[in-house]
N, C-alpha and C positions, 0 to 999 in steps of 0.2 A: 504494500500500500504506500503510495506517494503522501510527501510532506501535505498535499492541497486535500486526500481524500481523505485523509490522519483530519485533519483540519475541519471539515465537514462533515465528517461524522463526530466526534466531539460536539459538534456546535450540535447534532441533532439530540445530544440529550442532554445539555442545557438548556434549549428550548422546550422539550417537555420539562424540564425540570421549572424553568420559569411559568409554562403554564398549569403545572402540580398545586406550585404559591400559590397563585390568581383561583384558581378554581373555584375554591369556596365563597367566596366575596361576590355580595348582592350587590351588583352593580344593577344603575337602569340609565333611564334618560340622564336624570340629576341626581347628585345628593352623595353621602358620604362614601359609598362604593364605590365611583367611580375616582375621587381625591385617593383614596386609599391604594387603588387599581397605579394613579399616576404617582404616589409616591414611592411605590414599590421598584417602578420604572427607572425613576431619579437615581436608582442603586447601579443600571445598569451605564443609561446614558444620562446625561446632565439633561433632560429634558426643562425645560421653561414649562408652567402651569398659569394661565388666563383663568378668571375669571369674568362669566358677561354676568349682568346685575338680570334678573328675572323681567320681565315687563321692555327691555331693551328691543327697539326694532331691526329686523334682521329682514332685508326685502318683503316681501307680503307675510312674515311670518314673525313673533313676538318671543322672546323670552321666555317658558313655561316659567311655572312656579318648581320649586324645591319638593322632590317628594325624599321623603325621610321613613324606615320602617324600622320598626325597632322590634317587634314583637308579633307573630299571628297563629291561630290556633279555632279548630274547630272541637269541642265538647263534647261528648257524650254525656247520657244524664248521672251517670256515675261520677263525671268531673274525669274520664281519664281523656286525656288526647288523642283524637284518633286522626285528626290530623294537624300537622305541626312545622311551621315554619324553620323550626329553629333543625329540622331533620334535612330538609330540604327546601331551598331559597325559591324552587318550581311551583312550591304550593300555593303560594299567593302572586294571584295577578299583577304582575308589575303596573304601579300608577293608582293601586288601589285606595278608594276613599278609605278612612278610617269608620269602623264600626262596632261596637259592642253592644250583642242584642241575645233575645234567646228567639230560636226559630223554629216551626216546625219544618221536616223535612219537606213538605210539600210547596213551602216559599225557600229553603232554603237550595232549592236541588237547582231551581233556574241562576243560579250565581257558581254551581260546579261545574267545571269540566273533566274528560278523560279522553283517553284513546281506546275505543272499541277494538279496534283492530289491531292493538298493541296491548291486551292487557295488565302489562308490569310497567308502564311507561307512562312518567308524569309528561303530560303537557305542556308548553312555555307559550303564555298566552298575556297582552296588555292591554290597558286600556286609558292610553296616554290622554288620548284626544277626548276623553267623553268621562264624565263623571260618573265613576259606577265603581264596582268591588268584582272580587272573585277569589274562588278559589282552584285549585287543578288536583286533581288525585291520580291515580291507576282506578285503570278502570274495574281490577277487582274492589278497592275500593268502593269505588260505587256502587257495585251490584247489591256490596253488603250493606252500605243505607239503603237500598231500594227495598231491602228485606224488612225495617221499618219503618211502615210511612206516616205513621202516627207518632213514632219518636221526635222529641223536640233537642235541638240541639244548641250551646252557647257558643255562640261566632265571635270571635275578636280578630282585628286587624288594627294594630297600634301603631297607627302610621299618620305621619301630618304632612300638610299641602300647602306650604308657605312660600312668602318670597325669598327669592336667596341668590344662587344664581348658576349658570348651566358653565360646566368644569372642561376645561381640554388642553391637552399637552401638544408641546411643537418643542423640534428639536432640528438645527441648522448645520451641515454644515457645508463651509462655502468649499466652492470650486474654482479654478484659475479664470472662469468667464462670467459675467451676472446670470447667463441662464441654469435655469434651475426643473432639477426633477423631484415630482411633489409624488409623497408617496405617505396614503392614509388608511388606517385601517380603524372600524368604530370600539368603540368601549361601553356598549352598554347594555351588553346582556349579563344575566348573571350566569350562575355554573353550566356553561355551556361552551365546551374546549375548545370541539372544531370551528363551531361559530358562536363567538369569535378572537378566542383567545388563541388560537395558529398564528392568525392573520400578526396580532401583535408580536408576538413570540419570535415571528419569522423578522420581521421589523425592526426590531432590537439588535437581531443579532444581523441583520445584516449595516443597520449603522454604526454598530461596533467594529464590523470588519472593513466599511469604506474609510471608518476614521483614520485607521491606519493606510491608506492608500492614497497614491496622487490620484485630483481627481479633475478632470476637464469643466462640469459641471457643478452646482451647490447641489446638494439632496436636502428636502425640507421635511421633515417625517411630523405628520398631525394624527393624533391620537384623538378622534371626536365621538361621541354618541353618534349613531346612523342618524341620518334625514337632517334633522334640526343641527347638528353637530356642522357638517360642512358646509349649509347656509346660513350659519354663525359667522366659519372662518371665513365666507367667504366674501359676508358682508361686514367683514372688520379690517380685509384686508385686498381690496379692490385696487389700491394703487401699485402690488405686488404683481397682481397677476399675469402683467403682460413680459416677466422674465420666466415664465411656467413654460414650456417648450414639450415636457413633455411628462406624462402621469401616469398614476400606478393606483387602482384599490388594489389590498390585499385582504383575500377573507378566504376559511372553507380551507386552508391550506395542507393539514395534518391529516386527511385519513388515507383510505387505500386508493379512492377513485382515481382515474387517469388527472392527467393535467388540462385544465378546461382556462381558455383566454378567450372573452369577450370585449371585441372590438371596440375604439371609441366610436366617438360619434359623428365622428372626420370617414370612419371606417375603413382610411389609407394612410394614415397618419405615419408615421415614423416609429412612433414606442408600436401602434398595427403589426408594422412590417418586422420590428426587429424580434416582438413576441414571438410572431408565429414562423420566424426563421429559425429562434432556437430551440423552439418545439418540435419541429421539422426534423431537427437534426440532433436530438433527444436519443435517439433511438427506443422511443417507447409511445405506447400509442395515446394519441390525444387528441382535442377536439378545438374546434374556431367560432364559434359565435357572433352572428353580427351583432348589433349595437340595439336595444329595444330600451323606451322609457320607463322600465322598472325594473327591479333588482335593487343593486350596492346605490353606492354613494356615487359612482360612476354618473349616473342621472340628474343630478345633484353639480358637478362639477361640469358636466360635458350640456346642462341644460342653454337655451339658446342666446342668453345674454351674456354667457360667461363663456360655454367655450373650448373650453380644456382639451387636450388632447388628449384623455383620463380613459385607460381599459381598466379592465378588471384581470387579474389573474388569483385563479384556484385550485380547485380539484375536483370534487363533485360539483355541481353547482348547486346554487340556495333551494332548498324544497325537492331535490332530485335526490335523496339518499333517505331512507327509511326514521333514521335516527334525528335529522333535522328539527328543529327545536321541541327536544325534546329530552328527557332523562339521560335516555340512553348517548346522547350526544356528552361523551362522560368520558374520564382520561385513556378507557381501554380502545374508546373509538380513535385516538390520535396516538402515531405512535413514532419515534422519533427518526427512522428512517424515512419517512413520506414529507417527514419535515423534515429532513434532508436533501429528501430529492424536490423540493419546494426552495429552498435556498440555493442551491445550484443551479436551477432552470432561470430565478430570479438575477442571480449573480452573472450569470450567460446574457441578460437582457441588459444589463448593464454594462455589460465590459463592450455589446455591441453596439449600444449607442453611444458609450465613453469612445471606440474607435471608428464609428461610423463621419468618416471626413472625404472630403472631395477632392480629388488630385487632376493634375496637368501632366500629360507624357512632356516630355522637355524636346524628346526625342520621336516627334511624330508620323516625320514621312518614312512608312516601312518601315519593319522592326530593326531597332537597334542591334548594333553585334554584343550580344552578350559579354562573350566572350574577354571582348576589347575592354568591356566595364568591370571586369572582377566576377562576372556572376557564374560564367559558363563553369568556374572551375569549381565555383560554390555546390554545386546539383554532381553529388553521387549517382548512383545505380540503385540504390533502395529506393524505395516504393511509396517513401515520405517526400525522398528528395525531387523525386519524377516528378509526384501531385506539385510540390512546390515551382518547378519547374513551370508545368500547366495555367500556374494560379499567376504567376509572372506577366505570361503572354495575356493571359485573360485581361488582368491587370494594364499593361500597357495598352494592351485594345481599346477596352471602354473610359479610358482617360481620358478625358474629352473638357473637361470643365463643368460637365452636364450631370452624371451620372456619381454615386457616391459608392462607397465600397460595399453596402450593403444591396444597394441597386446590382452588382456585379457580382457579389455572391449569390442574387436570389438567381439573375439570369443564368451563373455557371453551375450552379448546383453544388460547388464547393460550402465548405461552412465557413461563417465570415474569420474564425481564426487565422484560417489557412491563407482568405484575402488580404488580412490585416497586416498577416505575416510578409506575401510578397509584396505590398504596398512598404513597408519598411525598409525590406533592403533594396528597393529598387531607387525609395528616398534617399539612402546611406552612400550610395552610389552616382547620385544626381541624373537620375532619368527621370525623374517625379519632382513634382514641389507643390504644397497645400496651396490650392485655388483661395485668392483673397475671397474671403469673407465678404456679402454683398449685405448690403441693406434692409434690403426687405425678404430675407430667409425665412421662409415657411416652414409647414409638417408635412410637407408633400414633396414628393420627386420632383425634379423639373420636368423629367420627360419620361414614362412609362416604359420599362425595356420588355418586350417580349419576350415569352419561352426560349428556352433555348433549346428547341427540339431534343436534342440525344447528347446533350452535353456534359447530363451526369452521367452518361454511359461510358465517355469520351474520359471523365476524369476519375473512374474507376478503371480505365485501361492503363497503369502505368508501364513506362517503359525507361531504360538507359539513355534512350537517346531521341526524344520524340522533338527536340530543334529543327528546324529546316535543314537542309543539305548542305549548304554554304557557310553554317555553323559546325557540322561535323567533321572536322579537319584537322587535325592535330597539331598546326600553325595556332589553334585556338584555344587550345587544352591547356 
């Protein structure tokens, strides 16, 4: 095992190990779960903590109040608990009004929920927007109050609904240019690992590991509540957004599902292209998603006044795996390999748009003599040095001013490593130089390169000596 895979699997069980901590902790929209969630973070990365004041306007959307829960329980008339907040944070409806009453079961059953179709599986269910209570069971649970329907039972939920104010972390850091990649994952479910305590998890550790690295880019990592959470950020900090270039949710990231990337809402954007190039070249199967109005926070960022170039990457996606919000969504369902192979695919997305640059051949009419430049004698007979070889010409081909190095790995079928790779030494050598920087640089390609028919077939064929003729001379060697 190499120094980088020693390195990556470590971090994969740190990251369960950090979402083991978190687990237990009732987080919701507001209120002390969630500060608790972000001071635990503060251990890892220096994260900065905002708070907005409750009643604060946020585009068409306000500040909630403060929910706070300290206590909830449902009675038997014996006085024992037969269900219990403090057993499980799924019991009680997140957002719930406060209550203490006694009930019979026939007013109190329209305030339970369960899963029929799961019966050992508590429910995760809220009611942010609308004033009301609840509880969630297993639905054996239920069956056995449905066995008395004359029992009256004591309800408490010891929770209050004040102003106060809605919590979320950001952590910066900067890059050698003002553009920046913004990368958010939410904080406000309670004990529910894969969603969405991966998503953080993965987040963490991968700011820990750009910290030590040079980086082209700022990485801005916001830690929000879903929905309310990034039309908070987003409305607090609108004169930022136009160094955003390019975005990331992260959620869903820890179980066993394949790797699932939905599209921004550009749909060709650049983070688009560099996703699903190194899912591509993952060697493992996985899925593309266009871009729809609902889901992540993705919607939220990419909506039509703001813009973003914001996908989403995961694993199962939201609501497509049995266990989603629900009990079972528990630390046996995430497991530190898958959060492994989540931080590598994410680390892959990065290193390609940290190398993803535009070059000028220097050397444009017909190809340069390798040779003459140092290169011909650089390319062995192995099967690495051949592909490199390949990646060269491909390389000087699409030089053009136009076309960027990811544009040129998608058309050759190469992985952008390998382009990155002949782009370097062909810089080192002065047959290349980075295309000035223009002005008005978009998320988009300048110009759309077609298939390249049989080209990965072309760069699976290596050989000793696939040069032109006029290169194969030993005047050149």
């Amino acid at each position: 095992m190499n120094d980088s895979n020693r390195q990556l699997e470590t971090a994969g069980h740190e990251m369960h190990a950090l979402i083991s901590r978190l687990f237990p902790i009732c987080r919701s929209m507001t209120g002390p779960g969630v500060r608790e969630t972000l001071q635990i973070l503060q251990e890892y990365v220096p994260l900065e903590v905002h708070e907005v004041p409750s009643g604060t306007p946020a585009f068409d959307w306000t500040v909630p109040r403060e929910w706070d829960i300290r206590d909830a329980y449902i009675k038997d008339e014996s006085g024992h608990r037969i269900v219990d907040f403090q057993e499980s944070n799924l019991h009680v409806v997140s957002g719930s009004s406060p209550i203490h009453q006694t009930l019979p079961w026939s007013e109190l059953k329209e305030h339970v929920y369960s899963l029929p179709e799961h019966p050992t599986w508590i429910p995760y269910r809220t009611c942010f927007h609308r004033q009301d209570w609840g509880f969630c069971v297993s639905h054996q649970q239920f069956v056995e109050l449905e066995k008395k329907p004359h029992a009256e039972y004591e309800v408490c939920i010891d929770a209050t609904l004040s102003d106060g104010s809605l919590t979320y972390g950001e952590f910066f850091l900067p890059g050698e240019t003002e553009q920046e990649l913004l990368l958010s994952c939410h904080t406000c479910h309670p004990s529910l690992a894969n969603d969405n305590l991966s998503g953080i998890a993965v987040a963490v550790q991968l700011a820990k590991m750009l910290s030590e690295r040079k980086r082209r880019y700022g990485y801005r990592f916001v830690f929000v509540p879903a929905t309310i959470g990034p039309i908070v950020w987003l409305s607090q900090n609108e004169k930022r957004l136009a160094n955003i270039k390019h975005g990331l949710v992260l959620a869903l990231l820890g179980d066993g599902g394949n790797s699932t990337y939905k599209k921004s809402r550009h749909g060709h954007a650049e983070i688009d292209r560099a996703a699903a190039h190194v899912l591509k070249h993952s060697d493992a199967d996985y899925s593309i998603r266009e871009f729809e109005p609902y889901g992540y926070d993705e919607r939220q960022y990419g909506s039509p006044g703001i813009d973003l170039p914001m996908g989403c990457l995961m694993r199962s996606p939201n609501g497509e795996y049995p266990e989603y919000h629900t009990s079972a969504d528990n630390l046996e369902l995430v497991e530190p390999e898958f959060l492994t192979d989540s931080l590598r695919k994410l680390l892959g997305i990065v290193e390609t748009l940290e190398g993803n640059e535009t070059f000028i051949n220097l050397k444009p009419f017909g190809e340069p003599r390798l040779g003459r430049h140092g290169l011909y004698e650089a390319f062995g007979c192995d099967e690495d040095q051949a592909r490199l070889q390949q990646a060269v010409l491909w390389v000087l081909n699409q030089s053009d001013g136009r076309h960027s190095l990811l544009d040129i790995a998608s058309r050759s079928g190469f992985d952008f490593a390998s382009i990155r790779r002949a782009a370097d030494a062909l810089q080192q050598v002065g047959l290349l130089e980075l295309r000035p920087s223009r002005p008005t640089e978009t998320n988009f390609p300048a110009a759309p390169l077609a298939p390249a028919g049989d080209s990965t077939d072309l760069a699976g064929k290596a050989s000793c000596h696939p040069l032109p003729v006029h290169e194969q001379t030993p005047a050149q060697g």
